[in-house]
N, C-alpha and C positions, 0 to 999 in steps of 0.2 A: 764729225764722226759718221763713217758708213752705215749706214741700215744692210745688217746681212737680211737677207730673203729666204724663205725657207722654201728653194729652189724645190725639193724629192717631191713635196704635198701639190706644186705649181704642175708638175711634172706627169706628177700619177692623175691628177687631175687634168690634163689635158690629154692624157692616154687613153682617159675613162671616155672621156668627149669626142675622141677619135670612133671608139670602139661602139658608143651610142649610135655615132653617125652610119655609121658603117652599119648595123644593124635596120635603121630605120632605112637604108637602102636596100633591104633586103637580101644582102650577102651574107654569108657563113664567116661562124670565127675558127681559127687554125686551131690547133689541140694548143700550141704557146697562148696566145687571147684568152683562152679561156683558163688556163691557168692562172694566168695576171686578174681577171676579174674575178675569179674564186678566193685567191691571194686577200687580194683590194678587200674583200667582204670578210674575210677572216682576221686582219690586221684592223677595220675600224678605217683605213685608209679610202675608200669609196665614200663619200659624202651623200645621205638620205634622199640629197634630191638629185645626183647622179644613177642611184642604184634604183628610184622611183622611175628614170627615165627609162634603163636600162630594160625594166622587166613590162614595163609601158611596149618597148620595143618590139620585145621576145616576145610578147602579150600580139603584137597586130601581125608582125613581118613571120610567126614560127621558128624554126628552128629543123635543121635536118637532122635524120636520124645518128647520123656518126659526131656531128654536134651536141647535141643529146647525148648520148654515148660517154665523149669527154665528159660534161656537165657533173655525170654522176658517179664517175670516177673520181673526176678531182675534189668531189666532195666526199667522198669516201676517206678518201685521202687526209683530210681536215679533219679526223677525229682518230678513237680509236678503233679498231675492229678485232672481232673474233676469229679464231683460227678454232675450227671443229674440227679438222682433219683426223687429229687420231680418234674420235667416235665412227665408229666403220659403217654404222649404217646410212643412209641417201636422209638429206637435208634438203627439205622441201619447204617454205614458208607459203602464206595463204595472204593474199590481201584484198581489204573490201575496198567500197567507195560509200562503204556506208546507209543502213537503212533502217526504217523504221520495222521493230519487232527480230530483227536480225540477228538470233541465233547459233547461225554456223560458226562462228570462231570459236566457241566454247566446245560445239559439236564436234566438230574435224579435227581439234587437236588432239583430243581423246581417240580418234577414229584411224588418225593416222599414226599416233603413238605405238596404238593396240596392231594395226598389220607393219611392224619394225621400219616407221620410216620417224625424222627428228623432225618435230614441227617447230620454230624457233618464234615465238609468238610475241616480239615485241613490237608494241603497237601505240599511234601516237594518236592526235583529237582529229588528223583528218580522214579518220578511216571509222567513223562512227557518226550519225546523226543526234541528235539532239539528247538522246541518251547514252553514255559509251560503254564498253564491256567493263572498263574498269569502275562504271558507277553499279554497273550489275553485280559482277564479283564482288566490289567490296559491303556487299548487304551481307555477304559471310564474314561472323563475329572472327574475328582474327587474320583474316587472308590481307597478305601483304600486296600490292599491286605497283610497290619498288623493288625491284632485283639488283642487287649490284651485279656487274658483268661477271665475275667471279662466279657467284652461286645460280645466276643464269645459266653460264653454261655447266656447271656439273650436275643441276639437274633438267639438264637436255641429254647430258650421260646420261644419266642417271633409269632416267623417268623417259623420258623420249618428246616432251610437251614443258612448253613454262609459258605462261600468259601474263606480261609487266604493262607497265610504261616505258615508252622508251626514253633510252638513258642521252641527256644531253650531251653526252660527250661521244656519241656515234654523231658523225654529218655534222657536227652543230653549225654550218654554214647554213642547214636547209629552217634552222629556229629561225635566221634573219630575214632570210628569205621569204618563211610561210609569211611572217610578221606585215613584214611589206607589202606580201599579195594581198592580205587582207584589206591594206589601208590603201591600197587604190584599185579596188575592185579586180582585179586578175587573177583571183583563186582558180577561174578557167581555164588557167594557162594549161594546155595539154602538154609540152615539151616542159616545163618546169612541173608539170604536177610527176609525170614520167621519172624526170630526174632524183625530184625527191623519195617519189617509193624505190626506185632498182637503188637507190644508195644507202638507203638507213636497212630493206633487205637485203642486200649484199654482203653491207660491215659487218652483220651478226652470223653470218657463213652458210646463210643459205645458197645451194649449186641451182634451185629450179624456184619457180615461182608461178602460184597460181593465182590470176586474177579474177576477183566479183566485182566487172562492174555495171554497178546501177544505175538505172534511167527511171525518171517519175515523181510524183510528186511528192514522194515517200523518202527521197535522196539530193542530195547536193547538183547532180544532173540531171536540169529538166527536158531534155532536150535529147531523144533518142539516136540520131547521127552523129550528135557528138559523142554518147556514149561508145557509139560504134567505133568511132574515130580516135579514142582512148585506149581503148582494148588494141586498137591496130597498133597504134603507136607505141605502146607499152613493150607487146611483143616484140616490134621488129626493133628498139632498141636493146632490149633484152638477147635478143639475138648477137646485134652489134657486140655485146659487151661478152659475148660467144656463153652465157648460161638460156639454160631453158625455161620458158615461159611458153603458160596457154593462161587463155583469158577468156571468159562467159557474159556475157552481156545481157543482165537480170532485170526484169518486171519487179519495178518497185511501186506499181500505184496502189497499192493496196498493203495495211502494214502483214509481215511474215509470220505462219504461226499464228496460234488464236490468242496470245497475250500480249500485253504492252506493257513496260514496266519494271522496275531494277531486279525486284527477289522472284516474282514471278515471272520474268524471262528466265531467272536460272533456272528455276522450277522444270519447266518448259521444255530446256535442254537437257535436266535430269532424266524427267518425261519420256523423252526421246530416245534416251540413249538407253533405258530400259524395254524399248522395246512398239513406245508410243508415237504419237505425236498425225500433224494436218499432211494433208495429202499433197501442199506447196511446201512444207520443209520438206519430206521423202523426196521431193523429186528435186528438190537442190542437194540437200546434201548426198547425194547419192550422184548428182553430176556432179558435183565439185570433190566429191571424196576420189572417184572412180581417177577424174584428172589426177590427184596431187597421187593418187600408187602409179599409176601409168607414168609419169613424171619421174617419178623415184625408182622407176624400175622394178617395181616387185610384182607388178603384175604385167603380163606381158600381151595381152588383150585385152578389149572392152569388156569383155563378160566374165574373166577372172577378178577384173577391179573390180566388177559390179558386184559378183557373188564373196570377194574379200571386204568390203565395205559391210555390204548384207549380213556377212557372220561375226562381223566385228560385234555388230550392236544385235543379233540374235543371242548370241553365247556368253554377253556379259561382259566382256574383255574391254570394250570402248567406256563403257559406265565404271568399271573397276581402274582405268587410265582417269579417269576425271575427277573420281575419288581420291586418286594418289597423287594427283598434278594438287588439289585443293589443299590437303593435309600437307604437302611438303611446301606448302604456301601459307603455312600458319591458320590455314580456313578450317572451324570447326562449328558444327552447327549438327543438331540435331535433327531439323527435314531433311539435311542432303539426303538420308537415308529412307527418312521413315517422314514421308511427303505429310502425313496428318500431323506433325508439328509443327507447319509450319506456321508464323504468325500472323496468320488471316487479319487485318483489318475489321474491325467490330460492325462496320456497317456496310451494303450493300446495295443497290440502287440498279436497274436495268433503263436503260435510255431507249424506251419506247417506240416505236417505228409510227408515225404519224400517219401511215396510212396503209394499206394496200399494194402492194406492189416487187417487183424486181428491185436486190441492190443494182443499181447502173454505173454507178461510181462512189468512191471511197477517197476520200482526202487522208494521207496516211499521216502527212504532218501535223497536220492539224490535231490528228489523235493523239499524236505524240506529243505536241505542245498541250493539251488537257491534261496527259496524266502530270507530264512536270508542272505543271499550274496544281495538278490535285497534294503532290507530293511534299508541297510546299506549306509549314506548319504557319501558326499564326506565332509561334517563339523563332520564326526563321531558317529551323534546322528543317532538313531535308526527310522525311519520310520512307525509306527504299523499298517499301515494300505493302507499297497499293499502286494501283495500276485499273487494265481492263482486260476479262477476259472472255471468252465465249463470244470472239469477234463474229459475226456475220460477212461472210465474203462477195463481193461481185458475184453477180447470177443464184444467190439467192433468194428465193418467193419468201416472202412475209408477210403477215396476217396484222390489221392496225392493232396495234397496241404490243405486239409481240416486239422481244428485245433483239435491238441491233447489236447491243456487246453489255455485260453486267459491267458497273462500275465497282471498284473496292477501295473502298477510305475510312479514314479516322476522322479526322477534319473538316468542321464542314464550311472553314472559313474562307476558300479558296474553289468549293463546291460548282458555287454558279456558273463561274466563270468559266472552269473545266466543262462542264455540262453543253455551255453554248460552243464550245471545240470540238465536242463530238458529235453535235447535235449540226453542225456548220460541214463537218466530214462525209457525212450521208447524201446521198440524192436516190430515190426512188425513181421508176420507172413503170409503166403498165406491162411493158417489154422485156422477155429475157433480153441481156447484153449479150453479144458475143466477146466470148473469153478465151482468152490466150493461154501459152506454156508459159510457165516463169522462167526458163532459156528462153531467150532469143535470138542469142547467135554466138557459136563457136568461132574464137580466132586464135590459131594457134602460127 
């Protein structure tokens, strides 16, 4: 009796082994290639250690921009997308690379909501460092942070802002993919990191897109040229794919904002949008707000976005978008409004400054890995709502014993540990530092 052979798997499997090779030669795949291996990954038909090699490849050899291009199309393609067209106002999404104390996604959806542009805010775990927006939001008793696409988009009609998770069934090629970058260290991929973001903001109907991205030890990217070389690349695929994109390329070595922490970062962003806040969020959100109207067309100069952004959040209208994105998300809570309810942590602690000196540097991770070390109960459950605030920034003089940032917890069984994270974050100096803008470079 004949052994039939299951010829198609022999087949797709030496097509995949073609297209490795070919790659580790450093040549471009056709717009056909790249359909076939977005196929191969959506059908389960690409074998884990073909698709390891594959991204291995695209990991050393790059990838060109019109490559690129395909990539995130045809994974668009792989799922379902949004069609916003009959919403008449300009659709503009926001994406980070994620940072410690990072408040503007909460900010600028309110902001861009409030001067009539639709912020579509679905957002997944690589656009946040070790804390995410949706661990922040959901410290609000009720606020959902699942949207089915249905009520995603009618309250982007609606409202002009929604802040989710994103939903597995936009891209879900780029789920298999993140998965695999992680397990052979290629999260670095700039050409696959590219692809993923223009394809899960594209499905959901954003026309323009604004990128933050971060460099420092505050973020996923240590390493400032490649930051630069991200933002380049974003754009000019973003162009390929004929939508609009500008990108900033952000100072993350210090965390944003004087807070760390789930309830008080919303705080923080309420804060702000009432009229407060540090003199490094003004000057981000205020260049990132000013891109995404200039993007959307509402304003038609620098100094219209600048004075529409300004009166967004002078007049109330940006804080009164944040309220109504909240409440139409099931978020109800008493400090949103009236800050003295909110539930302060019973105990308080300032981390001491050992000596004399100029802050000269800031480890921003490190801070962030304390407060989730503080946040963590001795029954397991998570805490949302201690943190650190009244951070001390680069180039500030401090007197020994005076605080580098107050801590705020319940707990104090997780206490030390946090303490040595923040206390490891600091370096003094005799010497002011010289200190930078928090832009570093426009790339549009």
């Amino acid at each position: 009796m004949a052994i039939k052979k299951n010829t198609g798997k022999l087949n797709m499997r030496s097509s995949c082994a073609y297209l490795i090779e070919k790659k580790c030669q450093g040549d471009e795949f056709s717009e056909d290639e790249v359909r076939n291996i977005v196929d191969s990954i959506l059908d389960d038909q690409m074998p884990d250690y073909q698709l390891a090699a594959l991204i291995m490849a695209i990991y050393f050899k790059d990838m060109a921009a019109q490559e690129t291009a395909y990539f995130a199309d045809e994974m668009i393609g792989t799922g379902e997308t949004l069609d916003l067209s009959e919403i008449s106002r300009p659709k503009v999404a926001k994406y980070s690379t994620g940072g410690v104390g990072d408040k503007t996604t909460m900010i600028l959806s309110a902001i861009g909501a409030a001067c009539g542009v639709v912020v579509p805010g679905m957002t997944s775990a690589d656009e946040d460092f070790v804390i995410t927006v949706h661990d922040k939001l959901s410290c609000i008793p009720g606020f959902k942070t699942k949207l089915s696409l249905s009520d995603f988009e009618k309250q982007l009609a609606k409202i002009g802002c929604a802040i989710c998770q994103h939903d597995e069934s936009i891209a879900p090629v780029d789920s298999t993919l993140f998965k695999m970058r992680q397990s052979t260290a290629t999260i670095a991929s700039l050409p696959l990191i590219t692809a993923s973001v223009l394809s899960k903001k594209f499905a959901v109907g954003s026309e323009g897109l604004v990128v933050d991205v971060k460099w420092g030890n505050g973020s996923y990217i240590k390493d400032l040229e490649q930051a630069k070389q991200l933002a380049r690349t974003i754009t000019r695929v973003a162009r390929v794919m004929k939508h609009r994109c500008v990108a900033l390329v952000t100072d993350m070595n210090q965390p944003l904002g004087n807070t760390v922490g789930m309830g008080l970062e919303v705080m923080e962003a309420l804060d702000f949008l009432r009229g407060n806040g540090s003199e490094d969020m003004k000057e981000l959100v205020l260049k990132l707000g000013m891109e995404i109207l200039r993007l959307a067309g509402v304003a038609g100069s620098t100094l219209s976005a600048k004075q529409a952004v300004e009166r967004a959040i002078e007049d109330g209208s940006a804080y009164k978008k944040f309220l109504e994105m909240i409440k139409a998300q099931g978020g109800s809570a008493a400090w949103l409004e009236d800050p003295s309810k909110y539930p302060m942590p019973k105990h308080v602690r300032k981390l001491a400054a050992p000596k004399r000196g100029y802050v000269h540097n800031i480890n921003a991770g490190q801070i962030a890995r304390g407060v989730q070390m503080l946040s963590m109960t001795k029954s397991g459950k998570v805490d949302p709502y201690v943190g650190v605030t009244e951070i001390k920034k680069i180039g500030t003089q401090v007197k020994q014993g005076e605080p580098l940032l107050m801590i705020h917890y319940n707990d104090e069984s997780n206490l030390d540990s946090a303490i040595d994270y923040f206390r490891s974050a600091y370096r003094l100096a005799p010497r002011r530092p010289v200190t930078s803008s928090v832009v570093v470079e426009r790339v549009a």
